[in-house]
N, C-alpha and C positions, 0 to 999 in steps of 0.2 A: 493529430496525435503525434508524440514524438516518435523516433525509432524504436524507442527501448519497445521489450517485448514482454512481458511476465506470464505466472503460472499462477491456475488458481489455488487459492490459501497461502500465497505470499504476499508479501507486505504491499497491500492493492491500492500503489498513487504513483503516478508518473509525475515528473516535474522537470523543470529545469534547475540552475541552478540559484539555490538563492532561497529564503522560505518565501521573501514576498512578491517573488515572483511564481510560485508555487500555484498549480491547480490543481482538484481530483480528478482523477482518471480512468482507476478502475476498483468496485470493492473488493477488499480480502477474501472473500470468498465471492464466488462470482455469481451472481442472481442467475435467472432464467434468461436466455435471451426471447424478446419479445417475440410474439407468431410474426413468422415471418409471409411474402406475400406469395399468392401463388403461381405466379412467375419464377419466383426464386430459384437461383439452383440446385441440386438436390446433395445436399451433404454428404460424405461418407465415413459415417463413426470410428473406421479405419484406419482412415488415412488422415497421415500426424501433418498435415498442411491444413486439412479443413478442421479438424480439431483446434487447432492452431488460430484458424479465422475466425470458428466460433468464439474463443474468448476471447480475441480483438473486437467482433462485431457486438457482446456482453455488454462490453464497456464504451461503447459507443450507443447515446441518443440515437432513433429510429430517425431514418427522416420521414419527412412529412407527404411524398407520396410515395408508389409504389417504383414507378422507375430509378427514383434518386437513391431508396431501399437497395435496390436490383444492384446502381452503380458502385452502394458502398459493400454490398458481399462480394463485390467482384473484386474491391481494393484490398478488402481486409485479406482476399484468397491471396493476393500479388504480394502484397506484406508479408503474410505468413511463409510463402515459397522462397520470397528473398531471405529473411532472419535464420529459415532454414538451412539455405545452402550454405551459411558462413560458417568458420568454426567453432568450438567452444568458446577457446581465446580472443576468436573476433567479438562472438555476440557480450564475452565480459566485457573487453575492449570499449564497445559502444555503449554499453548500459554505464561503467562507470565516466564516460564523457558525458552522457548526458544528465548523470548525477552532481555534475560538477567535482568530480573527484580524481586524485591526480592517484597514479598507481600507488606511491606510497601511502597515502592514506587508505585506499582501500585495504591493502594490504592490514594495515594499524587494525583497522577494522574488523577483517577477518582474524587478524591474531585475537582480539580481546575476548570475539565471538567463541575463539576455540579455548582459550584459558579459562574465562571467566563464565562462558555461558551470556555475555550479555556484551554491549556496549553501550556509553552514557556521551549525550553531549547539552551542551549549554547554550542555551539560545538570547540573544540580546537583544531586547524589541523595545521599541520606542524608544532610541536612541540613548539605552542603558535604562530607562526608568521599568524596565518590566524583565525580568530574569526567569526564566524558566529551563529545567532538566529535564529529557527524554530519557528511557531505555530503549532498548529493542523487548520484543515482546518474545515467550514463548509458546509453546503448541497450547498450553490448556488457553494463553490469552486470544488466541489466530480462531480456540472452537468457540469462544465467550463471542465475538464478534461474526463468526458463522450461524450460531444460533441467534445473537439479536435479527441477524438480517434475514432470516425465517421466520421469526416473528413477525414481521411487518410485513412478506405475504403482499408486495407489489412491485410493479415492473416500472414507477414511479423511479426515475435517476434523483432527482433530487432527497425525496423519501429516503431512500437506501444509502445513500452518501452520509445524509445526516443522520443515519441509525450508525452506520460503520464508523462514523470519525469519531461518534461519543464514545462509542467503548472503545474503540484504538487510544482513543486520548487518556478516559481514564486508565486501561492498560499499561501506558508508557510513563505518566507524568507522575514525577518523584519529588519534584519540590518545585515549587512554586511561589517566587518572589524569594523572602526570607525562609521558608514554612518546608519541611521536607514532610513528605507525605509516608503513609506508611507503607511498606515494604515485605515479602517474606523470600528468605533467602531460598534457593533451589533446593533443597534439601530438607525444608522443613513441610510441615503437616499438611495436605490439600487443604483442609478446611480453613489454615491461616492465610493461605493466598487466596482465597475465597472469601475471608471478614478484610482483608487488605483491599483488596479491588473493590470491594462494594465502599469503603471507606474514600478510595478515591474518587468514587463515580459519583456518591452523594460534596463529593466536593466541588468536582466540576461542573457540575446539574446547578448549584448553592452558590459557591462566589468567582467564578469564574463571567464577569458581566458580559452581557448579550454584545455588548459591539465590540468588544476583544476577543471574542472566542472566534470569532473567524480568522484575525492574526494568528491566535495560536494552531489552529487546524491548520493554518500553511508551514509553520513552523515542523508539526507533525508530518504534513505530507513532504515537506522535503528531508526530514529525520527520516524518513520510512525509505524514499526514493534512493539514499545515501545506505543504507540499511542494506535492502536489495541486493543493491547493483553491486557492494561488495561483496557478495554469498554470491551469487550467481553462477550460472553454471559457464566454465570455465575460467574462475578467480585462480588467479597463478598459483596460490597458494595448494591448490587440492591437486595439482599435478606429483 
């Protein structure tokens, strides 16, 4: 797992830098974490260190026996305690390195976020032949993918990845190739950003072919990771 650290209902993918080097890491909203064993140490709902490790341990595969279980509640507790002690500006600091982001960009980032309500970027895959445009997503798109991943009602990481990236994708993805997809502006009707996303999700499900949509999911997950890390809590900007 990298350093970076997130919260649950924000943009749920850690990455490096780069989309194709990109993996998921954790859903936007965060599942159940698995029964744990009964060894385990005992949590305290209280305390914002094991809170902490609980949503690192969420987003981490169980492992396979009970001691190795044992050794990773104990890493994710040391994780949590470290990311803690640092400051606001540190822990931005480190999420936007590991987003591959240089201050001013994040910066760009959180300006458009606060102008516009959004931020847009363009992704170049297969060496120019495949063009794609992300958003950043908003609260009703964060509960659209909270509820699919209640719907599907398993502790399954794979399962729950590929519930979360379909609707994060159709959520974010505004044109594709030549082809702008439909849209509604912040301010118009719920029900037309409700016939918009269902419009994009029947297009991603439809022509988005099976062996590129895993390109574009990484494309997504480092749009999300870049996303993030410039919102994050202590972005210079919110001082």
């Amino acid at each position: 797992m990298s350093e970076e650290i997130r919260r649950p209902g924000e943009y749920g993918v850690n990455t490096k830098s780069g989309a194709d080097n990109a993996t998921p890491a954790r859903p936007s909203a965060v599942a159940p974490a698995p029964p744990l064993p009964p060894s385990a140490p005992v949590f305290d709902p209280s305390n914002p260190t094991d809170q902490l490790a609980q949503e690192i341990l969420s987003a981490t595969p169980p492992a396979s026996t009970e001691a190795e279980r044992v050794k990773q509640i104990e890493d994710a507790r040391a994780k949590a305690k470290e990311y803690l002690n640092l400051t606001p500006a540190e822990r931005w600091q480190r999420n936007i390195k590991n987003a591959g982001l240089s201050e001013t960009d994040a910066n760009d980032i959180l300006d458009k976020v606060l102008e516009q309500g959004f931020w847009e970027k363009e992704y170049v895959l297969y060496n120019g032949r495949l063009k794609l445009t992300l958003r950043s997503r908003d609260a009703a798109a964060n509960q659209r993918v909270a509820n699919a991943i209640d719907e599907v009602r398993t502790y399954d990481q794979q399962v729950l990845n590929q519930a979360r990236l379909r609707v994060q994708l159709a959520c974010s993805l505004i044109r594709y190739r030549d082809k702008p997809l439909p849209t509604a502006a912040p301010d118009e009707d719920p029900m037309k950003h409700d016939a918009a996303f269902s419009q994009r999700l029947t297009f991603c499900d439809r022509f988005i072919a099976g062996p590129i949509v895993d390109v574009v999911y990484r494309a997504l997950i480092d749009f999300d990771a870049k996303t993030y890390a410039a919102l994050s809590e202590g972005a210079s900007s919110g001082f």
